[in-house]
C-alpha positions as CSV (number, residue, x, y, z in Angstrom):
1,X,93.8,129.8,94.8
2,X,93.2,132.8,97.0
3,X,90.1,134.5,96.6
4,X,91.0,137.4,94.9
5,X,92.8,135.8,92.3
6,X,90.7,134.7,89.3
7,X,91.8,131.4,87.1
8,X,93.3,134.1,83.7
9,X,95.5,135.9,86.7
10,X,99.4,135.1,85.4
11,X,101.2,132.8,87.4
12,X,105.3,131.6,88.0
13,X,105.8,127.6,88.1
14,X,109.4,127.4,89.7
15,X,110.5,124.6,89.3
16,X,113.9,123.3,91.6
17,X,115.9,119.8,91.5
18,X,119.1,118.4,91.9
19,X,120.4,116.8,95.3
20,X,118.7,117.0,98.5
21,X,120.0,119.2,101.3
22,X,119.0,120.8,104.7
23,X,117.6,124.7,103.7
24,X,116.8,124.3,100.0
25,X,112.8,125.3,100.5
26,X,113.8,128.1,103.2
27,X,116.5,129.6,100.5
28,X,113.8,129.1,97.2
29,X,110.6,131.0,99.0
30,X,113.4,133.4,100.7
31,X,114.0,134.5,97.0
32,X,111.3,134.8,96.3
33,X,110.0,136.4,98.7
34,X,112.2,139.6,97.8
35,X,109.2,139.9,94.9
36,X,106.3,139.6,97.2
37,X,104.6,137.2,95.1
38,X,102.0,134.9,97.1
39,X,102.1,131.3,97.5
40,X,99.2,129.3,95.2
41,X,100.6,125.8,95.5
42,X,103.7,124.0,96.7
43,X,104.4,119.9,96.0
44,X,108.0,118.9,97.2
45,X,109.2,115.1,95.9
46,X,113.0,113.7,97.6
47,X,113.8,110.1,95.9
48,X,117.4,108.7,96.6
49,X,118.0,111.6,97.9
50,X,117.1,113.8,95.0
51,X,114.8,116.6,95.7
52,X,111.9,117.8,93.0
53,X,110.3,121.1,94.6
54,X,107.6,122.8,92.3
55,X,106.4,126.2,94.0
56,X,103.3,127.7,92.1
57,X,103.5,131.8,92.9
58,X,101.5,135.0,91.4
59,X,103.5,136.8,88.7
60,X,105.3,139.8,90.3
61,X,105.1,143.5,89.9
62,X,105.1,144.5,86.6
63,X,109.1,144.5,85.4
64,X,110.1,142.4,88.1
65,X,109.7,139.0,86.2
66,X,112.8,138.9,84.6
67,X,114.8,140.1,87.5
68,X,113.2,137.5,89.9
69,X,113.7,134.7,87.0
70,X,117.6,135.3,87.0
71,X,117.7,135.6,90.4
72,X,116.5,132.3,91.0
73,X,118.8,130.6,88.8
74,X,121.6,132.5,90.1
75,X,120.3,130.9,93.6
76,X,120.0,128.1,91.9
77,X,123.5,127.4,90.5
78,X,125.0,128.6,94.2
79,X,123.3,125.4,95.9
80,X,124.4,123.2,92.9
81,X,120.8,122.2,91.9
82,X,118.6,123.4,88.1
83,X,115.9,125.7,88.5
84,X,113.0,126.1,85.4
85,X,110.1,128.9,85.2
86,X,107.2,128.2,83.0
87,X,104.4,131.1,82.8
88,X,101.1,130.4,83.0
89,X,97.5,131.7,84.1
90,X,95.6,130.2,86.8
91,X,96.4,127.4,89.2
92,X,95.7,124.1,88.5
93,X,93.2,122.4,87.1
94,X,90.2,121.2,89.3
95,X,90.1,117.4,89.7
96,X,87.4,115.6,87.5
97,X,84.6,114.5,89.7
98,X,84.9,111.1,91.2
99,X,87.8,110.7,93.7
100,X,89.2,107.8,95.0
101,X,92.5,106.0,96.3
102,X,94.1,103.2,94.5
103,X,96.7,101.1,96.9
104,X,98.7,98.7,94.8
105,X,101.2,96.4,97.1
106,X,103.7,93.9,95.0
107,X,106.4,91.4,96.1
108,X,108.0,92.9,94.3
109,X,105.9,95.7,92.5
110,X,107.6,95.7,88.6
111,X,107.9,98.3,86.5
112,X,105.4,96.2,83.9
113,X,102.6,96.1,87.0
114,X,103.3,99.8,87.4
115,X,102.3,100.6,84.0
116,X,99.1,98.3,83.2
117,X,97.8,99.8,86.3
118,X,98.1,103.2,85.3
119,X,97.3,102.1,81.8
120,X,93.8,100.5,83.1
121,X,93.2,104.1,85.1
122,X,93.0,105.9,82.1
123,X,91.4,103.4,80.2
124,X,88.6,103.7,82.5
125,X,88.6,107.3,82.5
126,X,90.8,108.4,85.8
127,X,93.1,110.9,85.9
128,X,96.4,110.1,88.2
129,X,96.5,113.1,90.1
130,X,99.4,111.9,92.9
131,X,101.5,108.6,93.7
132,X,102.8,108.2,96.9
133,X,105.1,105.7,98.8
134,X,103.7,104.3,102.0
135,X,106.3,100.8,102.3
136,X,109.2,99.4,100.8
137,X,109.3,96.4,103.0
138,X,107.8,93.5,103.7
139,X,106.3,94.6,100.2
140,X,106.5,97.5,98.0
141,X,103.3,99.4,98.7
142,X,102.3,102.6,96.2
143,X,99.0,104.9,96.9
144,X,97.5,106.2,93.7
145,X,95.2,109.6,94.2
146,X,92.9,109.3,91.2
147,X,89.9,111.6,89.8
148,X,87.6,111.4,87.0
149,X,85.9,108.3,87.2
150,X,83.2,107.1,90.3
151,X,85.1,104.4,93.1
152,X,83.1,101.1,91.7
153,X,83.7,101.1,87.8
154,X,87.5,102.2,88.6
155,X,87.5,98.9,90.9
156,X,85.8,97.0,88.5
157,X,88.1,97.8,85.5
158,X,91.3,96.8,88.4
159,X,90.1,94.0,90.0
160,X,90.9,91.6,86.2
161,X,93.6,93.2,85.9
162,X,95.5,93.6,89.1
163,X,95.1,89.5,89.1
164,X,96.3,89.1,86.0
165,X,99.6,90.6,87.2
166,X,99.6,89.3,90.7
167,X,99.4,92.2,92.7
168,X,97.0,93.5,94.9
169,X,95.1,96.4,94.6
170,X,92.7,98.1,96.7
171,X,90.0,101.1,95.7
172,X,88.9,103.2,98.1
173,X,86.4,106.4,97.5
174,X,88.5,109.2,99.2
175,X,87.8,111.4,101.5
176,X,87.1,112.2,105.5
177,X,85.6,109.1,106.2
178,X,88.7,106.6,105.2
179,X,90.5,108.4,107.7
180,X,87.0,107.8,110.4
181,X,87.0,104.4,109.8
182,X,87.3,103.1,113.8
183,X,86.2,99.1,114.1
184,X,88.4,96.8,112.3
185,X,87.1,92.7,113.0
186,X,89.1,90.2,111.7
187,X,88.3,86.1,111.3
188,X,90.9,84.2,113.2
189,X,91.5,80.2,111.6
190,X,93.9,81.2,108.6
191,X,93.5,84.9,108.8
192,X,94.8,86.3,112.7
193,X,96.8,82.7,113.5
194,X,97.7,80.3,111.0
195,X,96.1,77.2,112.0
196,X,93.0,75.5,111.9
197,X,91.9,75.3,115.8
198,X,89.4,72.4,114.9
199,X,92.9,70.7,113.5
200,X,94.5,71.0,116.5
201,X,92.7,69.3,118.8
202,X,91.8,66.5,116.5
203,X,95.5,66.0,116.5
204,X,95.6,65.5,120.4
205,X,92.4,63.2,119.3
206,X,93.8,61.2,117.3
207,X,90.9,62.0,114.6
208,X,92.8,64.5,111.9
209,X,91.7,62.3,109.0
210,X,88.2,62.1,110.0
211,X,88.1,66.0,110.6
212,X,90.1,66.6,107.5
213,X,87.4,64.4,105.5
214,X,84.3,66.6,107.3
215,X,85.7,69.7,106.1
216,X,86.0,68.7,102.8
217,X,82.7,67.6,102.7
218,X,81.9,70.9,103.5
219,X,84.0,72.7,101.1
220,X,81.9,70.4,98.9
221,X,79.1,71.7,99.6
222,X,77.6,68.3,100.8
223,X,77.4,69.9,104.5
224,X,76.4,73.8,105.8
225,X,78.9,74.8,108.1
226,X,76.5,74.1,111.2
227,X,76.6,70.5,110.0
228,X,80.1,69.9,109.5
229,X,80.7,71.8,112.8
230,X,78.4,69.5,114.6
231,X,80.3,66.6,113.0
232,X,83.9,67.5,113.4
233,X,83.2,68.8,117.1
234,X,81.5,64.9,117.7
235,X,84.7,63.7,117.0
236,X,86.5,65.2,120.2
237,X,84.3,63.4,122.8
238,X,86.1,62.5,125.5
239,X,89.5,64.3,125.4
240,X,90.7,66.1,128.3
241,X,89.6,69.6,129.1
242,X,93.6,69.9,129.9
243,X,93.9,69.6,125.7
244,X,92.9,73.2,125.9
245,X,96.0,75.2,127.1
246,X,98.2,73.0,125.4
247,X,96.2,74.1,121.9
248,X,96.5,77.9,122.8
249,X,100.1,77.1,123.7
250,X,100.6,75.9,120.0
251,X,98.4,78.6,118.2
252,X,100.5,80.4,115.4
253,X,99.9,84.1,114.5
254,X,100.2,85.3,111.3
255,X,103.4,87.5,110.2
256,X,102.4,91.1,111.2
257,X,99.7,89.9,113.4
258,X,100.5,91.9,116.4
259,X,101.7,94.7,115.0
260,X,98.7,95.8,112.7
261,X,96.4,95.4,115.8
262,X,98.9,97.4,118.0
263,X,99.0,99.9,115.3
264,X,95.5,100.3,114.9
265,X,95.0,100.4,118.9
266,X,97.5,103.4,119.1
267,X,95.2,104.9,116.3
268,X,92.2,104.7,118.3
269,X,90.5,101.9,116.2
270,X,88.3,99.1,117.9
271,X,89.8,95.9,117.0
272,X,87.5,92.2,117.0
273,X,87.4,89.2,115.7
274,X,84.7,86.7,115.1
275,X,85.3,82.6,114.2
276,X,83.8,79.6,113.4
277,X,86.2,77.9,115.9
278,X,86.0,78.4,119.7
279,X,85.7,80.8,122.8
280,X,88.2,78.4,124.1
281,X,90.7,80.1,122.5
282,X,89.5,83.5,121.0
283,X,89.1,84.6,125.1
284,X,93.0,83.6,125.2
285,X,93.6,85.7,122.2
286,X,91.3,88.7,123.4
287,X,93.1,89.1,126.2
288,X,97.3,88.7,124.9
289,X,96.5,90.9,122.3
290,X,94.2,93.7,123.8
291,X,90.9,93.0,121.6
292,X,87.8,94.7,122.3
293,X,85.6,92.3,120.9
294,X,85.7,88.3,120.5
295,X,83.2,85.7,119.7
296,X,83.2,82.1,118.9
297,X,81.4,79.2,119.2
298,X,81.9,77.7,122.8
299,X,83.0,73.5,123.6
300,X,80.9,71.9,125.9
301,X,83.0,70.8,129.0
302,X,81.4,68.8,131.8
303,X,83.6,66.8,134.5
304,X,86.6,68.2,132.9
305,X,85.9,66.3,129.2
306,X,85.0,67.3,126.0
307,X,81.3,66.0,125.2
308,X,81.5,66.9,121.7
309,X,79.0,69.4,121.5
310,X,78.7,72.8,121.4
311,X,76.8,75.6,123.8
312,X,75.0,78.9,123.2
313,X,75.0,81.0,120.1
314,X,76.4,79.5,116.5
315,X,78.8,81.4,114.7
316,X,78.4,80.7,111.2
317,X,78.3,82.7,108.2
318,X,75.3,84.5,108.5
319,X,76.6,85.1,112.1
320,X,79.9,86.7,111.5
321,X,77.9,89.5,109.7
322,X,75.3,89.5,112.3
323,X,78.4,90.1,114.8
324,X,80.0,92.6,113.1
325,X,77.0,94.9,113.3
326,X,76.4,94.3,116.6
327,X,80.2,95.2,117.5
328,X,79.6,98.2,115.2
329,X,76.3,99.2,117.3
330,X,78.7,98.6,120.8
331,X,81.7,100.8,119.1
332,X,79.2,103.5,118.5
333,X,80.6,103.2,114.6
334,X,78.5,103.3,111.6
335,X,78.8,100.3,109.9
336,X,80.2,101.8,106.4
337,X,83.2,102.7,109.0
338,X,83.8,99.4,109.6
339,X,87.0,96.9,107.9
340,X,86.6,93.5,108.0
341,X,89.4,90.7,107.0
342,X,88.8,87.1,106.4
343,X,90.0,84.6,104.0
344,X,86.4,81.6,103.6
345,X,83.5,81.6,102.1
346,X,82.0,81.7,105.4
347,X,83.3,85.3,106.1
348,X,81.5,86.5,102.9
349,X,78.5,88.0,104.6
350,X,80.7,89.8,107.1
351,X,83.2,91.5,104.2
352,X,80.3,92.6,102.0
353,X,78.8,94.2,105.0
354,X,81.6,96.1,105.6
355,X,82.6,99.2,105.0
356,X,85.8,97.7,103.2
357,X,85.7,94.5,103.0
358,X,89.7,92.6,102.6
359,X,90.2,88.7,101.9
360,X,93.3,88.1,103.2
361,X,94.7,84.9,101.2
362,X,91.5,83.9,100.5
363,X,89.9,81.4,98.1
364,X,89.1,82.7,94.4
365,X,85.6,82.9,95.2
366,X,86.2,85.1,98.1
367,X,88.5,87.2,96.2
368,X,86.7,88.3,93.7
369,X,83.7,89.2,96.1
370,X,85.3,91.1,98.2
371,X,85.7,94.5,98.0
372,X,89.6,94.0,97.6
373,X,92.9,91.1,98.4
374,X,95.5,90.7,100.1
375,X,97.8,87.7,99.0
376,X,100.7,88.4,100.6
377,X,101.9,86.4,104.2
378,X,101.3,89.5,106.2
379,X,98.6,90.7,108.0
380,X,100.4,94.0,109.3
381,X,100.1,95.3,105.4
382,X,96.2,96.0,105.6
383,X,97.2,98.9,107.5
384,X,98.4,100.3,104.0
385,X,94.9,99.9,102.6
386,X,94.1,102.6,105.6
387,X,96.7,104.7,104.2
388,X,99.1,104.3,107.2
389,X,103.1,104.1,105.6
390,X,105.8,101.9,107.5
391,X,107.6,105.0,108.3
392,X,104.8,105.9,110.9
393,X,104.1,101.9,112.1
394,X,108.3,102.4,113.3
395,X,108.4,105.4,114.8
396,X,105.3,104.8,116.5
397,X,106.9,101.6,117.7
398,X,110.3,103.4,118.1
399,X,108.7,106.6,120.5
400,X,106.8,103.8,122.5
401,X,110.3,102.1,123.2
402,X,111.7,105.4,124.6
């Protein structure tokens, strides 16, 4: 609203839909603008190629209303679409106090979904101000702009319920700094790659089962994660340090892998990971993919064997978190900036310290501490929970292929 119109001033809600066609906003405001009225507000809408247009104006000079009203239906019916004009005062209302962003992603997203979410919004007090598409493929992914109620309860009241209907859903408090957010670090064993790097070596060693029976020890809660690191690492004495490229040769990244950290690289994010496994391969990844950051725990080599130890710095769960702030310090990004993805318990530390914290096909108990999930098999659809679509992730790709 322009500053020298007050909320009682009369105002025009034009209202224009039918089928979508080049020249259909030039030829509404070139009507209008034969009635000098000023522009308060404009919201356009094309689905299946059917266009919604909604231009909110100031009334016009006194006796012109009823002119400019049959004139725009007369426009109207000579481009084949509807036109309606409601009067009213004011523009609209102010949003209630509180905004945030609610991503929902489905596989597929139902019409039943659809409506328990919005149901739960206003249960909890929200007001759905805007939806918005950002992907249709390799899920259905829908951005809900939401006032009324603070970011946390409106999480809180989703969280149940979004599980309940098995999609995800992320809450986000809007605003400048969603856009600002500039260091994304990832966990890499079941989150960036789809093995287990520990795994594979034991299968060149010949020791899977006893691995496999150390790591569920842990999961247990028999062993910390230094211990059972210890232990599984013992297990590898003696295999040849020649094991090494043939393990980075058989590393699997995760669906979308590349091209949510090539995406966020052409947005001018920092992009890390941090892992429980080892240097021996993160250093490989750092470098195919373009990473800024990479840390892991390192395997001891001496006269070209493993000894079945490990050197220097242990990355454990405390450690991720303690790496994430020290690539945050590095960046130059604060640390409420910062997105971290991981799917273990071990990554805990690191997602809650996070600005946004994601568990990407995580364990329940990492779910539901995090600040939101993603339990679909592809990394690349965290870039929605930045409020990136898939239109801009192709033509991006598309413009660099030129």
């Amino acid at each position: 609203m322009s500053a020298s119109q007050s909320s009682d001033d009369l105002t025009l809600l034009v209202k224009i839909f039918g089928k979508d066609r080049p020249g259909i906003t030039a030829g509404l405001f070139d009507t209008l603008a034969a009635y000098s009225v000023d522009v308060v507000d404009i919201e356009q809408v094309v689905t299946r190629g059917r266009m919604v247009l909604c231009a909110l104006v100031t009334q016009p000079s006194p006796g012109l209303e009823g002119d400019l009203r049959a004139t725009v239906h007369s426009w109207a019916e000579s481009m084949r679409m509807q036109a309606e004009i409601i009067s009213g005062r004011g523009d609209n209302r102010p949003r209630g106090l509180g905004r945030s962003l609610v991503t929902v992603l489905g596989h597929p997203l139902t019409a039943e979904a659809t409506a328990r979410i919005a149901a739960r919004i206003t249960k909890a007090g929200g007001n759905i101000d805007r939806i918005f598409r950002l992907a249709k493929y390799p899920v259905t992914a829908v951005e809900f702009a939401v006032s009324g109620v603070e970011t946390e309860p409106l999480r809180t009241a989703l969280v149940t319920e979004a599980a309940a209907l098995g999609v995800d859903v992320a809450v986000v408090a809007a605003g400048l700094h969603r856009r600002a957010q500039r260091l994304v670090v990832m966990d890499v064993d079941s989150t960036l790659i789809q093995d287990e790097v520990i795994e594979l070596f034991a299968a060149h060693a010949g020791c899977e089962d006893k691995v496999a029976e150390v790591t569920a020890a842990a999961m247990r809660g028999e062993l910390d994660f230094e211990q059972s690191l210890h232990a599984r690492v013992a297990l590898l004495a003696g295999l040849d340090a020649s094991v090494v490229e043939k393990v980075r040769s058989e590393v699997r990244l995760t669906p979308g892998a590349r091209t949510l950290i090539r995406t966020l690289k052409r947005l001018g994010y920092q992009v890390g990971v941090v892992s429980g496994g080892f240097t021996q391969v993160t250093d490989d990844l750092k470098d195919r993919l373009g990473l800024d950051f990479a840390q892991a725990n390192t395997l001891e080599i001496v006269d070209g064997k493993l000894t079945g130890r490990v050197t220097g710095e242990i990355v454990d769960r405390a450690g991720k978190a303690r790496l994430l702030r020290r690539f945050a310090a590095e960046a130059g990004v604060p640390l409420a900036q910062t997105v971290a993805i991981g799917d273990g318990a071990n990554d805990l530390d690191m997602l809650n310290a996070a600005g946004l914290g994601v568990a990407f096909n995580a364990k329940p108990v990492v779910r539901e501490a995090a600040h939101t999930a993603v339990n679909v098999p592809f990394l690349d659809t965290v870039l929605y929970l930045l409020g990136v679509t898939r239109e801009e992730v192709e033509a991006a790709d598309a413009h660099e292929e030129r």
